[in-house]
N, CA, C and O atoms as a CHARMM CRD file, in Angstrom:
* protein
*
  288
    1    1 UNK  N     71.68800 107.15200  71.82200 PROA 1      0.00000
    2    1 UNK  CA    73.06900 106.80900  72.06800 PROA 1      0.00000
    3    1 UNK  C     73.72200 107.76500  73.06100 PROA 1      0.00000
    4    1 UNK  O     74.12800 107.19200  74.07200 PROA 1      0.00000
    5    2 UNK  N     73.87600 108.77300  73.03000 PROA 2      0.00000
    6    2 UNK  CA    74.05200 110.65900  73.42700 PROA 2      0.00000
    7    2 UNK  C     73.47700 109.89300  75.25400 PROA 2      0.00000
    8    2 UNK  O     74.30000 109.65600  76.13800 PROA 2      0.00000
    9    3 UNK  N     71.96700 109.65200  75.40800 PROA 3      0.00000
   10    3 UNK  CA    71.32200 109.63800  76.51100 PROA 3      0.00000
   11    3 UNK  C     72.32200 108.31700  77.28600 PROA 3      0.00000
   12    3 UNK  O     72.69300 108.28900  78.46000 PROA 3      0.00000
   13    4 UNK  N     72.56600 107.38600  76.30800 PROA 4      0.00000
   14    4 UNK  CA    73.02600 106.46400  77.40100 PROA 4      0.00000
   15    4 UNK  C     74.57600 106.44500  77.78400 PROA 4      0.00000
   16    4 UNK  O     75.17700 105.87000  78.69300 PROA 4      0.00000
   17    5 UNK  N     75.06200 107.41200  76.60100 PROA 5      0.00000
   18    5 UNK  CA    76.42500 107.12000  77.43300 PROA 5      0.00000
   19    5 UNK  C     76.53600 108.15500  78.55900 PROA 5      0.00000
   20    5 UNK  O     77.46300 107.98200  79.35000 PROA 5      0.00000
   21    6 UNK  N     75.50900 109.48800  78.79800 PROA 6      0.00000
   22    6 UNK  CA    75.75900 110.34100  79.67800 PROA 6      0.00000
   23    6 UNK  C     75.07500 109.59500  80.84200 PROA 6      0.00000
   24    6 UNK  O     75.64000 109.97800  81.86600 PROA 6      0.00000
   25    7 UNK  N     74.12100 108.71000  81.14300 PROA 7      0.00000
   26    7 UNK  CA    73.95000 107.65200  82.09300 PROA 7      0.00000
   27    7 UNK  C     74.86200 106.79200  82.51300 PROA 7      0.00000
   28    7 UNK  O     74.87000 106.32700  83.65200 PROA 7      0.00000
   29    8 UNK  N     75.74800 106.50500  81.56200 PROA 8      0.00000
   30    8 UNK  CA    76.94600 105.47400  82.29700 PROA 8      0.00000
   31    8 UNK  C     77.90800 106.55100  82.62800 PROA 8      0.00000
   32    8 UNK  O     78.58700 105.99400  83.49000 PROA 8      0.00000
   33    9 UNK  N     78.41700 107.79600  82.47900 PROA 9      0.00000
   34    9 UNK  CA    78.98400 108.62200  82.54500 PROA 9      0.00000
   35    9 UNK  C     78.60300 109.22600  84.21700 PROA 9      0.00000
   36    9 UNK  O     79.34100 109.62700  85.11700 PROA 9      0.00000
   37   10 UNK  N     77.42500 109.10200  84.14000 PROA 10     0.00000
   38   10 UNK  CA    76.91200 109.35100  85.82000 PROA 10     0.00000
   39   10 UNK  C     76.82500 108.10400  86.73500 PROA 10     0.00000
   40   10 UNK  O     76.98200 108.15100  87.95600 PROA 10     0.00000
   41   11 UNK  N     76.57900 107.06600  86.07400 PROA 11     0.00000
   42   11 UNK  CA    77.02800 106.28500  87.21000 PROA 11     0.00000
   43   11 UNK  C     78.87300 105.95800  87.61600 PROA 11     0.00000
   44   11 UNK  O     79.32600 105.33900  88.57900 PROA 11     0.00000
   45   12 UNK  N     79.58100 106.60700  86.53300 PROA 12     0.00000
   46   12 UNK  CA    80.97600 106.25800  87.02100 PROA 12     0.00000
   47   12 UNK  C     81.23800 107.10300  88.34600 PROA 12     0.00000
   48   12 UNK  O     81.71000 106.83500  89.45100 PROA 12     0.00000
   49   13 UNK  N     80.59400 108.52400  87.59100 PROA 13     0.00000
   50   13 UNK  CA    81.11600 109.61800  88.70400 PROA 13     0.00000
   51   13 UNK  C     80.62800 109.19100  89.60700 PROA 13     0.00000
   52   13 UNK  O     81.35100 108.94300  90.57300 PROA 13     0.00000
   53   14 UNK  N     78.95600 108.87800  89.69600 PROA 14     0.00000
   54   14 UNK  CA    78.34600 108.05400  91.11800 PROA 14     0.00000
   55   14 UNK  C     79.75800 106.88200  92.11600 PROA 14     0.00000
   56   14 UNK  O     80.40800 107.05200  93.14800 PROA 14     0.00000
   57   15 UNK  N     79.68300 105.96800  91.27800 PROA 15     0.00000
   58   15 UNK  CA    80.91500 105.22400  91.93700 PROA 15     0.00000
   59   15 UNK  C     82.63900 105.68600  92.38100 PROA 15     0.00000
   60   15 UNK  O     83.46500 105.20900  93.15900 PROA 15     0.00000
   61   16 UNK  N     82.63300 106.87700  91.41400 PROA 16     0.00000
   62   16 UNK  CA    83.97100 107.01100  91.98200 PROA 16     0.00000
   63   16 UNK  C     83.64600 108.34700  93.33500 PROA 16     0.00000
   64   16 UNK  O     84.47700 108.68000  94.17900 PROA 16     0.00000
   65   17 UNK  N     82.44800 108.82700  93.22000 PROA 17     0.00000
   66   17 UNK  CA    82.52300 109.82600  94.05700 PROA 17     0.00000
   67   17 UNK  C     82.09300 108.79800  95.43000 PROA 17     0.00000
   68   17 UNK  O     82.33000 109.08900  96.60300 PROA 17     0.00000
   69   18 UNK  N     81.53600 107.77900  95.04300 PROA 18     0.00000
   70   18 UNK  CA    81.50600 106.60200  96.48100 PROA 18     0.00000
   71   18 UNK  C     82.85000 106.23600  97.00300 PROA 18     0.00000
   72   18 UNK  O     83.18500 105.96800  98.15700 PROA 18     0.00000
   73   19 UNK  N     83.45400 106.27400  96.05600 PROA 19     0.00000
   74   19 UNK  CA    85.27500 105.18000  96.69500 PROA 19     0.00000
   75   19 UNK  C     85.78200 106.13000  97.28600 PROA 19     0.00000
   76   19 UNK  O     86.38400 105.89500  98.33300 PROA 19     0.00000
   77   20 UNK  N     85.66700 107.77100  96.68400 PROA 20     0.00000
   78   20 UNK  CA    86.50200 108.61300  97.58200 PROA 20     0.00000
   79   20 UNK  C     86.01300 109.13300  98.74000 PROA 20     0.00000
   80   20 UNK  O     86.80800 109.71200  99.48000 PROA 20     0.00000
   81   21 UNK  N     84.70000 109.03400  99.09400 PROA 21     0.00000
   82   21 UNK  CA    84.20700 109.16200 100.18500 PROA 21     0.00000
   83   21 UNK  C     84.51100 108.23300 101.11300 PROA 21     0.00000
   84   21 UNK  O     84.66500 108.53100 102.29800 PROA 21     0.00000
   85   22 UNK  N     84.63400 106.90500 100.60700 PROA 22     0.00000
   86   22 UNK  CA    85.10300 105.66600 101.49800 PROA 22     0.00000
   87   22 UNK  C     86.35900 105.89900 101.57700 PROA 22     0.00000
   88   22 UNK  O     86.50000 106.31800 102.72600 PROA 22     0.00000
   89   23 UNK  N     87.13700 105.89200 101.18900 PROA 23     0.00000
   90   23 UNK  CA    88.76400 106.20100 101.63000 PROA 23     0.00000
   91   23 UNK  C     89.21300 107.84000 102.52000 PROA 23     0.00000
   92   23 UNK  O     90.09700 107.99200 103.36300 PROA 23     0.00000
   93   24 UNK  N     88.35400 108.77500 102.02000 PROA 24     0.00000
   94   24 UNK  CA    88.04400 109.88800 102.98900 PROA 24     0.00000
   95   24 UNK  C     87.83200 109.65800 104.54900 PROA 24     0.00000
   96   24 UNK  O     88.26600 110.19800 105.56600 PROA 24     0.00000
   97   25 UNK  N     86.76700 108.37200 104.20800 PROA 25     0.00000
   98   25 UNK  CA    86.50900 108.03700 105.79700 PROA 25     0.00000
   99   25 UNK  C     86.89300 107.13800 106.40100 PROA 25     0.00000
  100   25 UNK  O     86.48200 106.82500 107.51800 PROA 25     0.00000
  101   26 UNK  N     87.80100 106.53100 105.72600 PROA 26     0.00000
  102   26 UNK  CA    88.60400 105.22700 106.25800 PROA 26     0.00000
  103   26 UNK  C     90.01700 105.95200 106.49700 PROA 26     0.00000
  104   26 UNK  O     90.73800 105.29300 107.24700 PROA 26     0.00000
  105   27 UNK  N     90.59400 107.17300 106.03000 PROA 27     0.00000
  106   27 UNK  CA    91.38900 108.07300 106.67500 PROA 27     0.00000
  107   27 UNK  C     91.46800 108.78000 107.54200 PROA 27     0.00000
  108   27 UNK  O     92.52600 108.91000 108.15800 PROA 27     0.00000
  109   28 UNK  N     90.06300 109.62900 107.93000 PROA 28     0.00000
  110   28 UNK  CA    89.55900 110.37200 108.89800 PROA 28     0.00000
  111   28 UNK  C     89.99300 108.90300 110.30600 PROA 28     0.00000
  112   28 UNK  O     90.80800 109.15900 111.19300 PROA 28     0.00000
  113   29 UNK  N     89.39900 107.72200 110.24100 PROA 29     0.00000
  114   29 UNK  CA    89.51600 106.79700 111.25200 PROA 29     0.00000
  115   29 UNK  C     90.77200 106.45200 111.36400 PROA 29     0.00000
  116   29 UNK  O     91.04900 106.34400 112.55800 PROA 29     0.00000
  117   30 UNK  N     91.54400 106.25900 110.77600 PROA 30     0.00000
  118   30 UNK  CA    92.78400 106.10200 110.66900 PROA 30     0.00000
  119   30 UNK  C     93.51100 107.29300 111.47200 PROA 30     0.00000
  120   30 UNK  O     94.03800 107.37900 112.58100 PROA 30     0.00000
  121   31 UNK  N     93.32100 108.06000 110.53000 PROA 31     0.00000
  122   31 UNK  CA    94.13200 109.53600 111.63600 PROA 31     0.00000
  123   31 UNK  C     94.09100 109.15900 113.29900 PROA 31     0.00000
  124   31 UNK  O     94.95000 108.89600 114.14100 PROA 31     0.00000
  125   32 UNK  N     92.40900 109.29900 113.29300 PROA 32     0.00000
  126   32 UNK  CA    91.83600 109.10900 115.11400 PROA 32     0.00000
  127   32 UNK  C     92.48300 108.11900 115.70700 PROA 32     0.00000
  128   32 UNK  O     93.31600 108.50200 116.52800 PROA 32     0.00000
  129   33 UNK  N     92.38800 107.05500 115.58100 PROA 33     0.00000
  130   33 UNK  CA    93.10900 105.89900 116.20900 PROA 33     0.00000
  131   33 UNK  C     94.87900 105.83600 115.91000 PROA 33     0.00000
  132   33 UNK  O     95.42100 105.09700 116.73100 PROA 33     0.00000
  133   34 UNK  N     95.59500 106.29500 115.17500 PROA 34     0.00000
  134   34 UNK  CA    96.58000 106.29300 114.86000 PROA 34     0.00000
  135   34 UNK  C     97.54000 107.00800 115.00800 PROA 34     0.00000
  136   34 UNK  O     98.59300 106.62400 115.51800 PROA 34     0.00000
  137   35 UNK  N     97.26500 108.47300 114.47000 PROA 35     0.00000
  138   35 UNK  CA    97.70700 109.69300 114.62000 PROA 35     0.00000
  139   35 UNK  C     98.18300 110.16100 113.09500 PROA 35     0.00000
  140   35 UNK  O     97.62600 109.72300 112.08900 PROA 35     0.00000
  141   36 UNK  N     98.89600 110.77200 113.07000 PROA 36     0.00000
  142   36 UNK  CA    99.37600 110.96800 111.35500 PROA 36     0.00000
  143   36 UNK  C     99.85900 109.84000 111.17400 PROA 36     0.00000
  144   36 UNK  O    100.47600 109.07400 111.91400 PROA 36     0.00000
  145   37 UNK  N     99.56300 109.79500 110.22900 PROA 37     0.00000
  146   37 UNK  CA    99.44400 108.94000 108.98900 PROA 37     0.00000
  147   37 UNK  C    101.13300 108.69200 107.85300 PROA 37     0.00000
  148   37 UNK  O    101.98500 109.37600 108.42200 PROA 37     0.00000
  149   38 UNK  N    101.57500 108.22500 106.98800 PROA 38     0.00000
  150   38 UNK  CA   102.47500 108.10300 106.48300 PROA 38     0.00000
  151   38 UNK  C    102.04100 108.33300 105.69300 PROA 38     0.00000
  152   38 UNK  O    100.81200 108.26000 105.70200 PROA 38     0.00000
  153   39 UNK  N    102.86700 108.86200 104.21000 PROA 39     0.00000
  154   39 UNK  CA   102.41600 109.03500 102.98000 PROA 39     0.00000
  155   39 UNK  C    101.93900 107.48000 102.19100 PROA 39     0.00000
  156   39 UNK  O    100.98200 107.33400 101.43100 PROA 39     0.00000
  157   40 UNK  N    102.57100 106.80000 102.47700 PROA 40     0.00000
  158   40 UNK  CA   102.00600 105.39600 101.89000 PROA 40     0.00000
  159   40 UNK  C    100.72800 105.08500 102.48000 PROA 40     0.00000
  160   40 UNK  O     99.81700 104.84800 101.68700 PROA 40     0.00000
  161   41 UNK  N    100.46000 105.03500 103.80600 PROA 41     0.00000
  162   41 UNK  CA    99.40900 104.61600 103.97000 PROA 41     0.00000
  163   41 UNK  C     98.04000 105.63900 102.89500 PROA 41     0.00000
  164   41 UNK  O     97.16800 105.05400 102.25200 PROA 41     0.00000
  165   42 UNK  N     98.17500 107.19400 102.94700 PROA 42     0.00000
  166   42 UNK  CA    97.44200 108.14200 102.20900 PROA 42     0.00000
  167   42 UNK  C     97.31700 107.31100 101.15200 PROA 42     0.00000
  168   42 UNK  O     96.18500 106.87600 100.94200 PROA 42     0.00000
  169   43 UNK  N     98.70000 106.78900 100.01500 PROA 43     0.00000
  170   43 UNK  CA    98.59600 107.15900  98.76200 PROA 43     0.00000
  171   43 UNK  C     97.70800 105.56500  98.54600 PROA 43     0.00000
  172   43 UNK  O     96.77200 105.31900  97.78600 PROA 43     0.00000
  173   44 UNK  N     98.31300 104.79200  99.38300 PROA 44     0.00000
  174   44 UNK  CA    97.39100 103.00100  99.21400 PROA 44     0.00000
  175   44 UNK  C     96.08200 103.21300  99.31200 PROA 44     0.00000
  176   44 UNK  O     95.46600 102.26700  98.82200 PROA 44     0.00000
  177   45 UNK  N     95.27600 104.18800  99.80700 PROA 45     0.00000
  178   45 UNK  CA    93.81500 104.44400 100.23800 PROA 45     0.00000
  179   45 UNK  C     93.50000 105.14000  99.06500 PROA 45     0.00000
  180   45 UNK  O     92.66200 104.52600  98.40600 PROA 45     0.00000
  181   46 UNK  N     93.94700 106.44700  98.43900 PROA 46     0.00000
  182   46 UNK  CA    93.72800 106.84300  97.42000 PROA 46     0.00000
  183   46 UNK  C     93.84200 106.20800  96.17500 PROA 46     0.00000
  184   46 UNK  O     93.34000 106.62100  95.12900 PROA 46     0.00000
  185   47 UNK  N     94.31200 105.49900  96.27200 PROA 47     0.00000
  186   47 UNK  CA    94.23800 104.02500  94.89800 PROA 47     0.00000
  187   47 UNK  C     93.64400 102.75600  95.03500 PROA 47     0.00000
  188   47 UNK  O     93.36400 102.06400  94.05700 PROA 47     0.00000
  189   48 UNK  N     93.40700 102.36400  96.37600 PROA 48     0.00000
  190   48 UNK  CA    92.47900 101.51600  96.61400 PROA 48     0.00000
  191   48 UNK  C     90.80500 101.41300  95.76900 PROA 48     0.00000
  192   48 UNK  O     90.07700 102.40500  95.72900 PROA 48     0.00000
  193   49 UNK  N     90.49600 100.40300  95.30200 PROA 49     0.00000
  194   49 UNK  CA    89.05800  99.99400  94.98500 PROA 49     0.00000
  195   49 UNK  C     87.85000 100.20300  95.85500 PROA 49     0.00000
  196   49 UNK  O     88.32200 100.79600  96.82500 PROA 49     0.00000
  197   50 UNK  N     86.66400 100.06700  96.04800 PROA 50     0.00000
  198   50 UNK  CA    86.32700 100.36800  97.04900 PROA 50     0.00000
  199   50 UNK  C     85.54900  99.40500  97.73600 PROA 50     0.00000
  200   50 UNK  O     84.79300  99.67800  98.66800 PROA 50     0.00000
  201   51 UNK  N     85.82400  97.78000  97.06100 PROA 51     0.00000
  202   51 UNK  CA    86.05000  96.79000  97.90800 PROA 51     0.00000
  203   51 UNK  C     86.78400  96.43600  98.62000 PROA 51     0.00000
  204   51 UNK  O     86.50900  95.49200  99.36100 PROA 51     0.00000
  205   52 UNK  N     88.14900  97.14300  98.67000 PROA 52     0.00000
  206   52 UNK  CA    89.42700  96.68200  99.34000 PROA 52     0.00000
  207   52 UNK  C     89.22200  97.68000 100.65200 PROA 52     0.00000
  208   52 UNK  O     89.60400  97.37100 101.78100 PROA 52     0.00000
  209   53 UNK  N     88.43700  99.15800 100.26000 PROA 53     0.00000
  210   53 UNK  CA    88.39500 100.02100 101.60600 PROA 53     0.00000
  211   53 UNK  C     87.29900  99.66000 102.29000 PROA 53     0.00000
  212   53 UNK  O     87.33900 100.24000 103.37500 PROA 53     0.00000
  213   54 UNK  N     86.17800  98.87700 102.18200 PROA 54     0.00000
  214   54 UNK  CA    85.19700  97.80900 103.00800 PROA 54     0.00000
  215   54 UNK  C     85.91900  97.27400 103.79700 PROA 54     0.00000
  216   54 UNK  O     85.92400  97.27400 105.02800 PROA 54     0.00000
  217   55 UNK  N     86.86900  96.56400 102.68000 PROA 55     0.00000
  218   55 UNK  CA    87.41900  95.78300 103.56000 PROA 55     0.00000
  219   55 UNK  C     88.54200  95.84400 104.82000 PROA 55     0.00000
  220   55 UNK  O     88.85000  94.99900 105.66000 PROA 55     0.00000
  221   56 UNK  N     88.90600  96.89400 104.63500 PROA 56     0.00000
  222   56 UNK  CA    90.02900  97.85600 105.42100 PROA 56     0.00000
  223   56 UNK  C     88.99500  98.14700 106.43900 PROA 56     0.00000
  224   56 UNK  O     89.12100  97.73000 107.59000 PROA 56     0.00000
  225   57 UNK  N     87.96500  98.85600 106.05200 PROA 57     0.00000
  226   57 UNK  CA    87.44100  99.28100 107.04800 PROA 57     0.00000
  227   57 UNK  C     86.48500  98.49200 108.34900 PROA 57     0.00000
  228   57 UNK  O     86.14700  99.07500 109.38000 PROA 57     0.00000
  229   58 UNK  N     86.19000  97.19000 108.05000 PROA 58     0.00000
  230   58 UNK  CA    85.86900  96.02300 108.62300 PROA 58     0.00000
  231   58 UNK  C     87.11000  95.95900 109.38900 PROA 58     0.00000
  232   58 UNK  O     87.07400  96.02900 110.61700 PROA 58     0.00000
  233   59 UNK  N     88.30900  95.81900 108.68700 PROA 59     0.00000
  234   59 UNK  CA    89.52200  94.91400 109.54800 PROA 59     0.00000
  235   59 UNK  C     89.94900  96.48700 110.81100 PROA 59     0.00000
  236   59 UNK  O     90.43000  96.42800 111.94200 PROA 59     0.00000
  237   60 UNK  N     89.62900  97.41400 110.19900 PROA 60     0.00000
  238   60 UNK  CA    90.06200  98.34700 111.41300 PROA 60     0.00000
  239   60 UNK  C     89.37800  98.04600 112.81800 PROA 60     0.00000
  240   60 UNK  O     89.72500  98.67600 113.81800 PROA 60     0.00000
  241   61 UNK  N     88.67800  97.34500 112.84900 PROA 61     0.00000
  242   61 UNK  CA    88.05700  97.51300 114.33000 PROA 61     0.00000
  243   61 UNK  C     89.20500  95.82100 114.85500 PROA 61     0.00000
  244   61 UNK  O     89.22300  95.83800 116.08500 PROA 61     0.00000
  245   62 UNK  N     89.62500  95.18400 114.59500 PROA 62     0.00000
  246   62 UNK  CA    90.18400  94.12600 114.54700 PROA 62     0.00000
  247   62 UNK  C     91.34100  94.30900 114.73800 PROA 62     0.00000
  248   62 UNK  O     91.68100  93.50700 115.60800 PROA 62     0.00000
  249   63 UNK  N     92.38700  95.06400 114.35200 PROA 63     0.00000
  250   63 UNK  CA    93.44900  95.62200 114.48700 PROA 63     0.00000
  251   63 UNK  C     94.33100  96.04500 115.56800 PROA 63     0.00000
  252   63 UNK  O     93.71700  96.54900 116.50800 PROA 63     0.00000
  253   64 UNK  N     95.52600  95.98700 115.69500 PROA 64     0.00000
  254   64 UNK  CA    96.35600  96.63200 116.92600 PROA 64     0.00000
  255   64 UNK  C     97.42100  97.95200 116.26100 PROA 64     0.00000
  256   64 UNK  O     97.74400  99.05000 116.71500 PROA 64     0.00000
  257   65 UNK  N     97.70800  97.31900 115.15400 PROA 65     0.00000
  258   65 UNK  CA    99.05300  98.35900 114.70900 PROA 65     0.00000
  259   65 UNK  C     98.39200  98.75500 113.37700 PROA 65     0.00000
  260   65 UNK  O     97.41200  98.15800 112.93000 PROA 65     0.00000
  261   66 UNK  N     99.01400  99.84600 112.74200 PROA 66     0.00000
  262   66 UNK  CA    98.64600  99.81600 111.60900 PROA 66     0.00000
  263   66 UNK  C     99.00700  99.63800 110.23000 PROA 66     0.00000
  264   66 UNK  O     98.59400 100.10400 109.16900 PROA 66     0.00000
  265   67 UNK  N    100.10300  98.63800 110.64100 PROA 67     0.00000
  266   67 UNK  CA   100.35600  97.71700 109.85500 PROA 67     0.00000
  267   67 UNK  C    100.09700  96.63800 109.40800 PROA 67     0.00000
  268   67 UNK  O    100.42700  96.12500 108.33900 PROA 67     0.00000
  269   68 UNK  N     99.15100  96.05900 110.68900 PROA 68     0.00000
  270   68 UNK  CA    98.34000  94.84600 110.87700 PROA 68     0.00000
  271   68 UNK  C     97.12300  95.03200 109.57300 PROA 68     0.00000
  272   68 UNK  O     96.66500  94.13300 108.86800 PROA 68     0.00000
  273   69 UNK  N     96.82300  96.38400 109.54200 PROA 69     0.00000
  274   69 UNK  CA    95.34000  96.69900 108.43400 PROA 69     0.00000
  275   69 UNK  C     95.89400  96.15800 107.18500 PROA 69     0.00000
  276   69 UNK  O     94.96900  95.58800 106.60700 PROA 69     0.00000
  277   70 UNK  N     97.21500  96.05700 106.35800 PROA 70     0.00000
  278   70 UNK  CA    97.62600  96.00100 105.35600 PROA 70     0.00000
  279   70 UNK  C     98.34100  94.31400 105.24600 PROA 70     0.00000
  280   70 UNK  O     99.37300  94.12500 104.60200 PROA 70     0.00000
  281   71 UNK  N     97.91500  93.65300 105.67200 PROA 71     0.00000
  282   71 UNK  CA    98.56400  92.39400 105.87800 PROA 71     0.00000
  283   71 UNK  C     97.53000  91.75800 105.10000 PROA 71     0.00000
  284   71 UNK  O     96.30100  91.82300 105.09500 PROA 71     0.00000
  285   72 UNK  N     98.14400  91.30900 104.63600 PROA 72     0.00000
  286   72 UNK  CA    96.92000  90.01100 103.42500 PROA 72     0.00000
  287   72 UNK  C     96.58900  88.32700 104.30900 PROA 72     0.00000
  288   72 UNK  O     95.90500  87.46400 103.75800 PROA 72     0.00000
């Protein structure tokens, strides 16, 4: 019991240490093309899933403003 919940316990950290790397680097690109950043845009990336920052990060090359990234 002990063995498997410290296995699902590592795959969370596995996944969450994936989403923050993806929003890390979907900020880093953001900065570059943009310049600073707004606190909303930060705090929407830091709460983002890390299907939604795929998907952000697909639509960034597509983009003009960066407001356009957040448009549904």
């Amino acid at each position: 019991m002990l063995a498997d919940r410290i296995q699902e316990w590592g795959e969370e950290f596995k996944r969450e240490g994936l989403r923050e790397g993806e929003a890390q680097l979907l900020l880093r690109q953001l900065r570059r093309r943009f310049g600073e950043l707004p606190v909303w845009v930060q705090s929407r990336l830091q709460q983002a899933p890390s299907e939604q920052l795929e998907r952000w990060g697909e639509r960034l090359l597509e983009i003009d403003t960066l407001e356009a990234l957040f448009e549904d």
